[in-house]
N, C-alpha and C positions, 0 to 999 in steps of 0.2 A: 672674429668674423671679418674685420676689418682687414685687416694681415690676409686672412684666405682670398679676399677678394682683390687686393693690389697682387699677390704671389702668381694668383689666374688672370690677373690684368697684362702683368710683367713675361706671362705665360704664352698670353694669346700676340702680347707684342712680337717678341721674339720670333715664334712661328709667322706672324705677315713677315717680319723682316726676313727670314729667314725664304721664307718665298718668293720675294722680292728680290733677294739676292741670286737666289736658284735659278730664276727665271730670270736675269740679268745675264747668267752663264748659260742658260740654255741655248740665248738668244745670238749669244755672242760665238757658242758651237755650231748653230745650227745655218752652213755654208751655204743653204739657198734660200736664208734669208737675203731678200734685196737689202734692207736697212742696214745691215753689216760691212755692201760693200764698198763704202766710203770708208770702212777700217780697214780694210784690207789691200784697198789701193794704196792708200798711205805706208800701209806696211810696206808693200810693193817698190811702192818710190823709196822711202828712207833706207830698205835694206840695198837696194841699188846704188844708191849716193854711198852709203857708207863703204861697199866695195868698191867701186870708182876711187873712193877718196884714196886707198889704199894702195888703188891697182895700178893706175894712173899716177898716181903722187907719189910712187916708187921711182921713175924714171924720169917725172919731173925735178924731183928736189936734189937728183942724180947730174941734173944741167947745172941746178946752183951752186950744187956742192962736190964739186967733182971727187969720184974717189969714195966719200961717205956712204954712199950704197951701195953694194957688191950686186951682182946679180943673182946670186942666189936669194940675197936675201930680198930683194924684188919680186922676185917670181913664188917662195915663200908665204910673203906676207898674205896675197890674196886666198891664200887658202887656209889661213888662220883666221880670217875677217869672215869670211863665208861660214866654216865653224861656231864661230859666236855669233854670227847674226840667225842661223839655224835654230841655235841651242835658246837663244832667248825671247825670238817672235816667231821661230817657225811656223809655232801654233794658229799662229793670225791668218796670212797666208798663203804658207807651203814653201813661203820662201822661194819664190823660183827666182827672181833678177836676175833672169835671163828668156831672151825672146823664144829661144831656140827651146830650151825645157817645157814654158809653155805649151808651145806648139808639139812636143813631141809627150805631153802629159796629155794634152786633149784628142791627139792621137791616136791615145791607147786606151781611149774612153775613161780616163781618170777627174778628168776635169772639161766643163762643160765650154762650148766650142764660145757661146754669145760672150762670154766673160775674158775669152785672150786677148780681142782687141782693146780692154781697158788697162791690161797691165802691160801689155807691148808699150803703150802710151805710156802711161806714170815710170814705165823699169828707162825710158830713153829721155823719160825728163830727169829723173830724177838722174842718171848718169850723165847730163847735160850740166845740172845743175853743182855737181860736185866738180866738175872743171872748171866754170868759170870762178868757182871760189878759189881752186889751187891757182887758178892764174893771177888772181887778184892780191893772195896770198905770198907765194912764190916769186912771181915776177918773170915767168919763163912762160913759151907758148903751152899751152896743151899737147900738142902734138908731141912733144917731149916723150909723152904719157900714153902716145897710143900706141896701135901694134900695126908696122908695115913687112913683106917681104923682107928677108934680109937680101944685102946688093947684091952678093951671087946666085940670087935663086930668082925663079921665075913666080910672078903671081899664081901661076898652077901649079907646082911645087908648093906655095905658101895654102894652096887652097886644098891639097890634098892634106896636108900637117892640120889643118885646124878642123878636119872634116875627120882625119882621123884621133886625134885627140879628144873631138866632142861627142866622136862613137861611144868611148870608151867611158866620158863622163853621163851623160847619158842612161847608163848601162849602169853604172855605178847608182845615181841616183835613181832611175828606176828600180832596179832590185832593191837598193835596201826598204825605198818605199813598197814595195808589194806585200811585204808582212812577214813573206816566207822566212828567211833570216831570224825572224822576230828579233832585232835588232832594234827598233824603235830609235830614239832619240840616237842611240849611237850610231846609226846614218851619219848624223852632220861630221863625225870625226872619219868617217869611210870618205865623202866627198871630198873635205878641206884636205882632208891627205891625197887623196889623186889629183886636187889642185895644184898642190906644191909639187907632188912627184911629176906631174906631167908638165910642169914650168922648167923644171930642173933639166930635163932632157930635150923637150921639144921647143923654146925659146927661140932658139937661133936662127931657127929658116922663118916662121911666121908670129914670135912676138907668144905665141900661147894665149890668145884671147877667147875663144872659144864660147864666146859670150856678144853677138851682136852690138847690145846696147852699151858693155864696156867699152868698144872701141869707136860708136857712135859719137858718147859724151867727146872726149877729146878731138875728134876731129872737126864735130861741129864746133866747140868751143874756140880750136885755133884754126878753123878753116881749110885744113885740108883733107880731102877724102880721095886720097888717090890710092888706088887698088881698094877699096873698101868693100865692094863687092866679096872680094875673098873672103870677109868676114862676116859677110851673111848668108852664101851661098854655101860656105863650108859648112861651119857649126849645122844650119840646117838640115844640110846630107847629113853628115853625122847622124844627127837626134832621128831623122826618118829611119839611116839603118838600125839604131840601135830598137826604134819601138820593135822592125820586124828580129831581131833578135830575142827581146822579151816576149812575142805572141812563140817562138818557136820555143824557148828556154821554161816558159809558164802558163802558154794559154791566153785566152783575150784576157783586155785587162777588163776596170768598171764594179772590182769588186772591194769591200766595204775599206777594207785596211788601205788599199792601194787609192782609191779618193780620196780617204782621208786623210794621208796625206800629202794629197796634190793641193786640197783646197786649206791645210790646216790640222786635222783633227789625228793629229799623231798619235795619240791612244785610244782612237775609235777600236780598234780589234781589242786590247786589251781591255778596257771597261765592258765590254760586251763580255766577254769570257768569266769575269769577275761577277757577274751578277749572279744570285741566289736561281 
């Protein structure tokens, strides 16, 4: 008698625990929860920093060591760093670290409009933040590390290259998020590879930043923003054409697979299909 009642004791633990932990995941899917989005900005910021750290500290540690880093393998890395930061918090918050995806996820009605000004914010601290480490670190300006005009081209020349560059990534990340594909998680290896491919060819005239807040950090860090506009005016056009490319290519957006994930919930379509 005694055994049956510790067995149903041990029985009924398990089950609270087991609720408790369900409803700790529930909590942590469920993207319009407010209480969640202090995890989600952090996500925001740290995966921001840890590209910066990458993308920026290619061309800085390039000043201290001259020679040591080729430009390939510069323009490379940051889209193997965006791949693994994808692949292992995407879940949290969609991973955007960057201003311009934001804005062209809540665009296309994927993700809700109140919520872009807090990761605008945390994606350009935390790209802030990862510069004045390599500066302190390195010993060389930031600026090393950001993206200007190259000297024979014009800032509109640099502003067409990064508008049409962020067309494309844009387009990339929206479609694989939209579900169609059903690609899921292999997304991040679609993005981080149009990362590297489109550093490999388009570098030369405008740097390949295509990313606002990447080229933020460094300049605020070593103080110069000149031509900077080109990198928020472009990327932006870009990410605006690409949304009206995906209403033509798929329809409005707003639907379950394609929020989820803008906000995180990368196998929201496939658990839904999976159910009895």
């Amino acid at each position: 008698m005694r055994a049956h009642e510790d067995r149903a004791h041990d029985h009924n633990l398990a089950s609270e625990l087991g609720a408790v932990e369900q409803n700790i995941l529930l909590r942590i899917q469920d993207f319009d929860d407010p209480r969640q989005e202090w995890r989600r900005l952090f996500s925001e910021l740290y995966g921001t920093f840890l590209l910066v750290i990458v993308a920026a500290g290619g061309g800085m540690m390039n000043q201290a060591f001259p020679g040591v880093i080729s430009r390939s393998a510069a323009v490379v890395a940051p889209g193997l760093m965006v791949m693994g930061i994808i692949l292992f918090m995407g879940k949290i918050s969609g991973a955007h670290l960057n201003p311009a995806v934001s804005i062209a996820f809540a665009l296309r009605g994927d993700f809700p409009w109140r919520r872009v000004p807090g990761y605008i914010v945390v994606q350009l601290i935390g790209a802030t933040l990862a510069c004045v480490l390599l500066q302190a670190l390195i010993g060389v300006s930031a600026t090393y590390g950001s993206n200007y005009p190259a000297a024979d081209y014009s800032a509109g020349a640099a502003f067409g290259m990064e508008a049409l560059l962020t067309l494309v990534l844009v387009s990339v990340i929206l479609g694989t998020a939209s579900g169609a594909p059903n690609v899921g998680l292999l997304g991040a290896f679609a993005v981080g590879a149009y990362i590297a491919v489109a550093g490999l060819w388009g570098s030369p005239i405008s740097g390949t930043s295509m990313n606002p807040a990447r080229t933020f950090g460094p300049d605020l860090a070593g103080g110069n923003f000149s031509d900077y506009w080109v990198y928020v005016a472009g990327p932006l056009a870009g990410a605006v054409v690409a949304v009206g490319i995906a209403f033509i290519l798929r329809g409005p957006g707003g639907g379950q697979s394609g929020s989820g994930a803008a906000q995180g919930a990368l196998f929201t379509e496939a658990a839904k299909d999976q159910k009895p």
